[in-house]
N, C-alpha and C positions, 0 to 999 in steps of 0.2 A: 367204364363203370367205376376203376377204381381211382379216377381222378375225381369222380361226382362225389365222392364218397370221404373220401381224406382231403381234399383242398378245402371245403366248408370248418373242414377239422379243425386244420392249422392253421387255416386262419383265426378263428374262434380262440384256440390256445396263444395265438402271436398278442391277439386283441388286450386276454387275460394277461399275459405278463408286461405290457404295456401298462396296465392299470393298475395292476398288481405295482409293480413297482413307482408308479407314480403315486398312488398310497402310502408305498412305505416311505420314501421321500417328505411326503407331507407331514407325515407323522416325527418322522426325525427332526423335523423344522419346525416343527410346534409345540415338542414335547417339553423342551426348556421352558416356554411358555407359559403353558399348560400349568407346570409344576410349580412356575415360581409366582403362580397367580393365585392357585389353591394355598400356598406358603403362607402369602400377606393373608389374604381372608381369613383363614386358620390364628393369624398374629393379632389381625384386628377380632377377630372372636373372641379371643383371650383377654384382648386390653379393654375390651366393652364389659365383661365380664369380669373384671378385676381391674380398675380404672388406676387403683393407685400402685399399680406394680410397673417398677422403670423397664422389664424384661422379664423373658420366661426359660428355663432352662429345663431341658427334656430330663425326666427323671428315670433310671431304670431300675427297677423296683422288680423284685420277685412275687411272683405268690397273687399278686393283685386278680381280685374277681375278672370273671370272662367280660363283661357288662364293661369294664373300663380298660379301655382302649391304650389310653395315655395320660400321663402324669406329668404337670408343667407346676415347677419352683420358681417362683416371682425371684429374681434374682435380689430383692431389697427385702426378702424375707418378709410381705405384707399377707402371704400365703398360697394356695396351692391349687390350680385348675385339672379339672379331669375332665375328659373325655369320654363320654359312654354313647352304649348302643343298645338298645334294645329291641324288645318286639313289642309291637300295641296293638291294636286290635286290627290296623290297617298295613302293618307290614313293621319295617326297620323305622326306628325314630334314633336321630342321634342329637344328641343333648351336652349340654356344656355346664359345671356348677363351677363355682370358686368356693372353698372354705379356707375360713384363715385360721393364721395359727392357732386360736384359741381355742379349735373345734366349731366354732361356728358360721354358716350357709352366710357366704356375701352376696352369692344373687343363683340363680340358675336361666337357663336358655334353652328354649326347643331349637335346634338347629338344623334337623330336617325331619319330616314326620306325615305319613300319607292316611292319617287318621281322616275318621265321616266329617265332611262339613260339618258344620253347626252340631255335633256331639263333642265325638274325640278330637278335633280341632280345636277345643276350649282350653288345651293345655297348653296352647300358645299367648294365651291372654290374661292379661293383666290379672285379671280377679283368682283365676288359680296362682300363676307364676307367683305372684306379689306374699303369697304365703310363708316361701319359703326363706327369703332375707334374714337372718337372727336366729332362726331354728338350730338345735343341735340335733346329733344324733338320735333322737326322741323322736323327733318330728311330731312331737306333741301339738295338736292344732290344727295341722294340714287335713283339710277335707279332700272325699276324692267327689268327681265331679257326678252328680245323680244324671245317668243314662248311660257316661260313657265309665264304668269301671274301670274297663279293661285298660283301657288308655291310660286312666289315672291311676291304676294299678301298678302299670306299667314304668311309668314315667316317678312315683315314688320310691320304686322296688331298686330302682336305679340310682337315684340321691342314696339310699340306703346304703348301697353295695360303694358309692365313693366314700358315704362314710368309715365301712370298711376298710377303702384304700387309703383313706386318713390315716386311719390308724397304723396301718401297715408301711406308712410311707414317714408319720413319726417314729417307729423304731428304728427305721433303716439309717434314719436321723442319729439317733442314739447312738 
């Protein structure tokens, strides 16, 4: 009775640490990979975003709103990329601006975003994005999009908050 009972057992557990560790194996092998693949896309995000900057230099900056993630110094000082996250009406959206030295937007970018088709997905295209280029802290201009608020609520409340870490990332300057 008690071979019927604990052989299915250990073997079922022998099974498990078999896989189990062939997993973690896999994972050991791939994770440089992984990492230095996310690295370049993250690089070229930045360089599509700020075309004229030779390089990006990670800034560590205190204080910076929750919303932004991270802070990159064009090393030829043409100005300054952030990183934000937010919520929109379909979940995490994460989003790329560049502003240059002068306080003003050189472009921005949806970078992932599970907003409604054809609503909140319009924050990805042309006719909203295109607003922002030249804008200053003002955002004087910028329309949000009629049906998806929340989206474009969303996705401005976040340009705002890097303008914030503009500012915050000029003093650290100082």
């Amino acid at each position: 009775m008690k071979k019927d009972f604990v052989l299915p057992i250990a073997v079922l557990m022998a099974i498990c640490l078999v896989i189990s560790a062939a997993l973690a194996l896999t994972n050991s092998a791939t994770e440089p990979k992984i990492a230095a693949d996310a690295a370049a896309r993250a690089e070229a995000a930045r360089t599509a975003i700020l075309p004229d900057a030779d390089g990006f230099e990670l800034m560590d900056v205190s204080g910076l709103p929750v919303i932004v993630t991270e802070v990159y110094r064009s090393t030829n000082d043409v100005g300054f990329v952030f990183m934000l996250t937010t919520n929109g009406y379909g979940g995490e959206m994460d989003l790329i601006c560049a502003i240059a030295p002068d306080g003003t937007l050189v472009a921005t970018k949806t970078l992932v975003q599970a907003e409604t088709k054809g609503l909140g997905s319009k924050i990805t295209e042309a006719p909203f994005e295109s607003q922002f280029p030249g804008q200053d802290a003002s955002l004087s201009g910028v329309d949000m999009i009629s049906g998806a608020t929340i989206s474009s609520k969303a996705y401005i409340g976040a340009i705002e908050e890097a303008f914030a870490a503009f500012e915050l990332v000029k003093e650290a300057q100082s």
